[in-house]
C-alpha positions in Angstrom: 154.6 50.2 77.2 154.9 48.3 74.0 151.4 47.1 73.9 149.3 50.4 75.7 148.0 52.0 72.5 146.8 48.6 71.5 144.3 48.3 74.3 142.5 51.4 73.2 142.0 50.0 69.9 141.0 46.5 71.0 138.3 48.0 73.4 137.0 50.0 70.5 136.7 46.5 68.4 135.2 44.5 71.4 132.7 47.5 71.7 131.8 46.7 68.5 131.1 42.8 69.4 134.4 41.6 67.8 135.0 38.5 69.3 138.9 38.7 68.9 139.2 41.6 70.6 136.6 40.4 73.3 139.1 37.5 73.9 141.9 39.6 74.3 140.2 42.2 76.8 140.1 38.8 78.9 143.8 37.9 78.3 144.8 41.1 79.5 142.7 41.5 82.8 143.4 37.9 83.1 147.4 38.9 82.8 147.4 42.3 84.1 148.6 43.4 80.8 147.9 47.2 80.4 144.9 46.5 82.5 144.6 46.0 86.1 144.3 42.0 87.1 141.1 41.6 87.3 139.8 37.9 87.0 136.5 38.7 87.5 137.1 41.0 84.5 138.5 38.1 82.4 136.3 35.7 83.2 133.3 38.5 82.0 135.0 38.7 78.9 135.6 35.3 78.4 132.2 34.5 79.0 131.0 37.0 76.1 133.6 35.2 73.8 132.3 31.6 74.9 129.0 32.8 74.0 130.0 33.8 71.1 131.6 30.2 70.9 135.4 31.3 71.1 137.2 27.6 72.0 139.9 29.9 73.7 138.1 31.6 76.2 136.3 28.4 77.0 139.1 26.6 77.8 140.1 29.9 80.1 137.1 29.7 81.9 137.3 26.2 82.6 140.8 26.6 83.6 141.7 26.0 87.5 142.7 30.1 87.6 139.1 30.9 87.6 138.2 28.5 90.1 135.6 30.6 92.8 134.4 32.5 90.0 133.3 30.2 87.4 131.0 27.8 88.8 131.8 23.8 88.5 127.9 23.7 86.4 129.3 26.3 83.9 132.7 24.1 84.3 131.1 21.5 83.4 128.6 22.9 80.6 131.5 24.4 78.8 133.5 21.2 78.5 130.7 19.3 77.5 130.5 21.6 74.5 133.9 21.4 73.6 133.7 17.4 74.0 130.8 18.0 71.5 132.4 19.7 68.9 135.2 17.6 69.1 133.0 14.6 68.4 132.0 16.1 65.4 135.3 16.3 64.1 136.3 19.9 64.9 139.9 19.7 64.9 139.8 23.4 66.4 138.7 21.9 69.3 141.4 19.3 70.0 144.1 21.7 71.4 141.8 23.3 73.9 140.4 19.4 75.1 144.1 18.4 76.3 144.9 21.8 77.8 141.6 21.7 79.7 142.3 17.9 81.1 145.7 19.1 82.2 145.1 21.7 83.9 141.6 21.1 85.2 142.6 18.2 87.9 139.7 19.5 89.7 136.8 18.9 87.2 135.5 15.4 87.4 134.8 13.9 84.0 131.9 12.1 85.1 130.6 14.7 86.7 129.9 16.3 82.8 128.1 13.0 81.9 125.5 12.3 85.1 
């Protein structure tokens, strides 16, 4: 496959606590790409990457596909800090806000701020 010797190299980089390639370990359990689907997989990853304070995989996590795995308190804690960082003007963090409140019908806003 087009993207198979990739993988090898991106697990060597994420070994190595690169948060890129820890992000795209996710998208590709996440998408079954050269990996088996694994969500639980992804959302591992993702987690790492989050942690690490990757705005994509926090918008993954918080996304209605990891819903059963990702908690609605870790739901909620993530989008509360990328409503943060978009209060302080981090225009990185703009895209991810209006996929998340697109796509995350089930998280209630006010739930973040009780």
């Amino acid at each position: 496959e087009f993207f198979a010797g990739a993988v090898e190299t991106i697990k060597e980089a994420a070994s190595q606590g690169n948060i890129h390639a820890i992000t795209a370990l996710g998208i590709c359990a996440q998408r079954g790409m050269n990996l088996k689907r694994d969500l639980n997989a992804a959302a591992g990853y993702f987690r790492k990457a989050a942690a690490q304070g990757n705005l994509y995989a926090k918008q993954q996590l918080i996304s209605g596909e990891f819903q059963g795995i990702v908690s609605e308190e870790e739901c909620n804690k993530l989008m509360l800090e990328l409503i943060q960082k978009g209060d302080r003007g981090s225009l990185a963090s703009m895209p991810h806000l209006a996929t998340v409140s697109s796509s995350a019908g089930s998280i209630s806003m006010l739930s973040i701020f009780s």
